[in-house]
N, C-alpha and C positions, 0 to 999 in steps of 0.2 A: 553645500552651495545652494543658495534660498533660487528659486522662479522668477522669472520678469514680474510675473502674477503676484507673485506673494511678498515680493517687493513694494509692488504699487497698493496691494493693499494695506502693509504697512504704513505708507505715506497716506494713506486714504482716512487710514486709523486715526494717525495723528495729526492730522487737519482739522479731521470732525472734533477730535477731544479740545483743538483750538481756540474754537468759537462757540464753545460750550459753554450755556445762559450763566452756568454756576459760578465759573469761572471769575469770566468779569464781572458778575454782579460783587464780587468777594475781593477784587481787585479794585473798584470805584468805591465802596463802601470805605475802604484802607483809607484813599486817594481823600476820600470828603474826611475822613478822621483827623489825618496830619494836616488838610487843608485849614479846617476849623481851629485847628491847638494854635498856630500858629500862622496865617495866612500868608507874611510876609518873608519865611524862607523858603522862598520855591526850592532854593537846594536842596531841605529836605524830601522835597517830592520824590525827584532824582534819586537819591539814596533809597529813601522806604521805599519804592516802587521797584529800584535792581533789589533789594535785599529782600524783599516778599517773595520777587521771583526767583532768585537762586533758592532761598530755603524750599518752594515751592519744588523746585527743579532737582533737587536733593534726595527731597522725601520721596519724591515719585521716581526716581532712582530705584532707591531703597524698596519701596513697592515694587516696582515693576523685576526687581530680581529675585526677591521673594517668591512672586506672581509664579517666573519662569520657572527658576527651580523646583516649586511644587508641581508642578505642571510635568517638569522631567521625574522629578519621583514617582509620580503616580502613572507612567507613560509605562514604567519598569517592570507594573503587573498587567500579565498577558490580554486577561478580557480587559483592563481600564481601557489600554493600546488604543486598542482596535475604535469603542464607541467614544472618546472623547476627545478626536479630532467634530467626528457628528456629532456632538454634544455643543461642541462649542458653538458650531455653523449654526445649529438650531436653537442657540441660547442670543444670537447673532440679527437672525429672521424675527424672534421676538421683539429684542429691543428695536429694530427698525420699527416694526408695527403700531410699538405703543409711541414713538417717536412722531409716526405719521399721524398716530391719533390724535397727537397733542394739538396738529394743524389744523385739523378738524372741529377737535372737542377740546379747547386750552383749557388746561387748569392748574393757577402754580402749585409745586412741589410733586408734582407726578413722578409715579411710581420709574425710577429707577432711569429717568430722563432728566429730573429736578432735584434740590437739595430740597429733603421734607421739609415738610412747614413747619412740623413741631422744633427742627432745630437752627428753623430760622433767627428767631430772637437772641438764643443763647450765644449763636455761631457774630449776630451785629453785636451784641453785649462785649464780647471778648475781641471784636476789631475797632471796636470804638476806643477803645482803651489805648490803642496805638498814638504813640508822640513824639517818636525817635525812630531813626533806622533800623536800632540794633532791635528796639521792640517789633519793629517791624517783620524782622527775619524770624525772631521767637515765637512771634504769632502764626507768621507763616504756615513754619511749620505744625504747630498744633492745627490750625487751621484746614490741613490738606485730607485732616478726619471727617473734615464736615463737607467738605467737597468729594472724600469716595463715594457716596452712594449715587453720586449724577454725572462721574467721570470713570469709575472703573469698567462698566460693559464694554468700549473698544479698548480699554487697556488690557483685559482680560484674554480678549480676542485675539487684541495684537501679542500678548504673551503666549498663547497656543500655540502662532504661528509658529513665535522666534524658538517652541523650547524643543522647536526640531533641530537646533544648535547645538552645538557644544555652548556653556556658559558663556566662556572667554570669548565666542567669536559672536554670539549676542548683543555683547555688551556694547558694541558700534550702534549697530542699530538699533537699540535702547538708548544713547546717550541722542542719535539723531529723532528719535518717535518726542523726546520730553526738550529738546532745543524745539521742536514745531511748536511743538505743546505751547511755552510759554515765550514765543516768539510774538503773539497778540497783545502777552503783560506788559513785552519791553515796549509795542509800537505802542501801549496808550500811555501807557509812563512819560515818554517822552513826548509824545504829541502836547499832554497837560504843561509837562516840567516848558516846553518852549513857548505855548500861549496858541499852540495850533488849535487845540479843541479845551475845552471846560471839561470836569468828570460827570455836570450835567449833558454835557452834547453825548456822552457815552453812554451812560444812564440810559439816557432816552432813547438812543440808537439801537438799544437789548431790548426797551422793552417795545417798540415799533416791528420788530423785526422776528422777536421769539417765536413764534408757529413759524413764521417760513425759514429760518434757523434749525426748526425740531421737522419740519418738511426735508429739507434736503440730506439732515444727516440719518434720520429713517429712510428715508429711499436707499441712499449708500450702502449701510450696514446693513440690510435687509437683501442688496445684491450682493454683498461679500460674505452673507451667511449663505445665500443659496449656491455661490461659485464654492464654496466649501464642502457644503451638502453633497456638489453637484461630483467634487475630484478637481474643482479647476484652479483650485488654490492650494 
């Protein structure tokens, strides 16, 4: 049985992996693709946008048990045990830091807050190509490669937590940490798909907003590595 603590940090995890810059920039990108092929079936919006996010919601599935169960194999030898619960807390303090740095000192594609820069092109090349829903899901998923290096640090995190679990009794609160996750995909999905916001008003809302976005989720994880470090999680 998980802690009130380790609970909320869970939910802490996946709030912050939420509103991660990556995220939606790789979801409005989609949105302007099937927008331009075809402007006049908003239905398709509707479609591509659930079916980017299921496969989205899939693949990080799939990650996120992988994540755990390595995490339980490696837990199995006696010195790993002991320092990679500390490991993680202090892998935890880092990314908050450079998270808080980014408020500071912005700059896109930072290290392990941002999707690199070098694979920004290739990553629009292969969403641009999107003009159907079904393309949409297949992209998706390939897609969730180019989104790990600026979404797995809390997912990581939050896999430390859970692989104090048994697998089976994990898997709740893994299916709940990636419903949060892409609980942001569904609200702009349909915000576009009903005429409430443009995927320009989004756009622009990420990029107004990204240091104090990379502000509050460094501060967060930066206190969930130290409640770790500390015994309190």
């Amino acid at each position: 049985m998980m802690y009130g603590l380790s609970l909320t940090a869970i939910l802490s995890l996946a709030a912050l992996d939420a509103i991660n810059p990556c995220a939606i920039a790789v979801l409005t990108l989609m949105l302007i693709s099937i927008l331009t092929y075809n402007p006049k079936k908003r239905r398709n919006i509707l479609l591509a946008g659930m079916a980017f996010t299921m496969s989205v919601f899939v693949m990080y599935m799939f990650y996120g048990l992988v994540i755990i169960r390595f995490l339980q194999v490696m837990s199995t030898i006696a010195y790993i045990r002991e320092m990679l619960y500390g490991v993680l807390g202090a892998c935890a303090v880092v990314l908050g830091i450079l998270n808080i740095k980014d408020f500071f000192w912005y700059k896109p594609g930072g290290l392990l807050t941002e999707m690199p820069m070098r694979m920004r092109p290739t990553a629009k090349k292969i969403i641009n190509g999107i003009t159907t829903p079904r393309g949409a899901f297949l992209v998706g998923a390939f897609v969730t490669v180019f989104l790990l290096p600026c979404t797995i640090g809390p997912y990581i995190i939050a896999g430390g937590i859970l692989s104090a679990l048994e697998l089976m009794a994990a898997v709740p609160w893994l299916l709940l940490y990636n419903i949060i996750f892409v609980l942001p995909m569904i609200g702009i999905t349909l915000a576009v798909y009903v005429g409430v916001r443009k995927v320009d008003d989004v756009s622009g809302w990420k990029d107004r907003n990204i240091r104090h976005l990379h502000l509050i989720s460094g501060i967060i994880i930066m206190l969930l590595g130290i409640g770790m470090l500390m015994g309190w999680l």
